[in-house]
C-alpha positions, 0 to 999 in steps of 0.5 A: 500500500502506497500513502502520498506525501507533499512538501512545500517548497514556497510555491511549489509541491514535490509530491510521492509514494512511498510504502506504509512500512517505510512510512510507520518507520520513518515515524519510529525515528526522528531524524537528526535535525528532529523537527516534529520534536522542534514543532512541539517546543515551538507550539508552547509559545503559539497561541492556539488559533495561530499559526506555526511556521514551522509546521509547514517544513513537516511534509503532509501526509495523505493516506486516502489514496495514492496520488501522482502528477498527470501533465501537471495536474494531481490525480488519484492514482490508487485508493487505499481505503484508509479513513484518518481519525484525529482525537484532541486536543488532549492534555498530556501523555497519559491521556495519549496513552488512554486513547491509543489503548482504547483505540488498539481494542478496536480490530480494524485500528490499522495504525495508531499514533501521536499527530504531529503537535503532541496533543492528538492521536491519530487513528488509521481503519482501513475499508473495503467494499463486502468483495475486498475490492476497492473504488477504482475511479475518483468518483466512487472512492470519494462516495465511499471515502465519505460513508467510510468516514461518516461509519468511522466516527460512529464506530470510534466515539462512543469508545473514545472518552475524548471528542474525535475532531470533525473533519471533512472526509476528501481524499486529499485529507491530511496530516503532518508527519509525526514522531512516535517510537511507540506508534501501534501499527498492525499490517493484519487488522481486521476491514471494515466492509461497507457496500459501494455508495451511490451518493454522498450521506445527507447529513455533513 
């Protein structure tokens, strides 16, 4: 499975692939220059509804779908059926540590992990439709994306004691790359299945 990651670069965006596993173990070990750590000093000293500069040198992590450039433009390659949950904000490391616990006691938890900021945990279940296939066209991976998210919630809250953040389920959704040694990742986890959508659910 292959999640798309961005960095920006002023006005540009270099875009690529690269595998999950490599993915999860990019995330076990900070590199030298250590710029999650970095992120997360620096947030002390932001207000809350401000900006932080250095979060834009983290590359953006995506991963819905497998993305690539076709004469320029960005499109959907590959859909992975991975709907991202963020729960936050939360006040410390023992609250972090509760919400991974509750969220490993799901079976279709593929990946569990502290976002970027230090102060959320980020949830990755993994979707298919009853016959293990996935949407092949954008349109119907964003249908399905939609459902799978809107299912997700419904699956995840009533387990979690902390509020997952509403998000709007597009593709394109993403995350700054994280660190966390003690990330959970679980290559074998169970899928949800859910039937293909003919149209988008009707409440937002």
């Amino acid at each position: 499975m292959k999640i798309t990651q961005i960095r920006e670069n002023g006005d540009t965006e270099a875009l690529s692939v690269t595998d999950i596993d490599l993915l999860i173990e990019k995330m076990k070990k900070e590199t030298k220059l250590r710029p999650v750590t970095g992120l997360r000093q620096a947030l002390h000293f932001v207000l809350p509804d401000e900006p932080c500069s250095l979060a834009n040198k983290l590359p953006r992590v995506i991963p819905a779908a497998a993305f690539g450039r076709v004469n320029g433009v960005k499109r959907m390659k590959t859909y992975n059926g991975i709907v991202e949950l963020t729960i936050g904000p939360l006040s410390n490391n023992s609250e972090i540590a509760l919400v991974k616990q509750k969220a490993c006691e799901q079976p279709q938890t593929r990946c569990v992990f502290m976002g970027s900021s230090g102060k959320t945990v980020k949830i990755w279940a993994t979707f298919t439709r009853p016959d293990n296939s996935l949407p092949k066209t954008r349109e119907e991976a964003e249908l399905f994306h939609a459902h799978a998210y809107r299912l997700a919630v419904k699956c995840y809250q009533p387990q979690i004691p902390f509020d997952i953040l509403p998000k709007e389920p597009t593709l394109e959704q993403y995350s700054r790359l994280s660190h966390d040694p003690d990330i959970i990742y679980r290559p074998d986890s169970v899928q949800f299945y859910l039937s293909q959508p003919s149209s988008m659910p009707e409440e937002t």
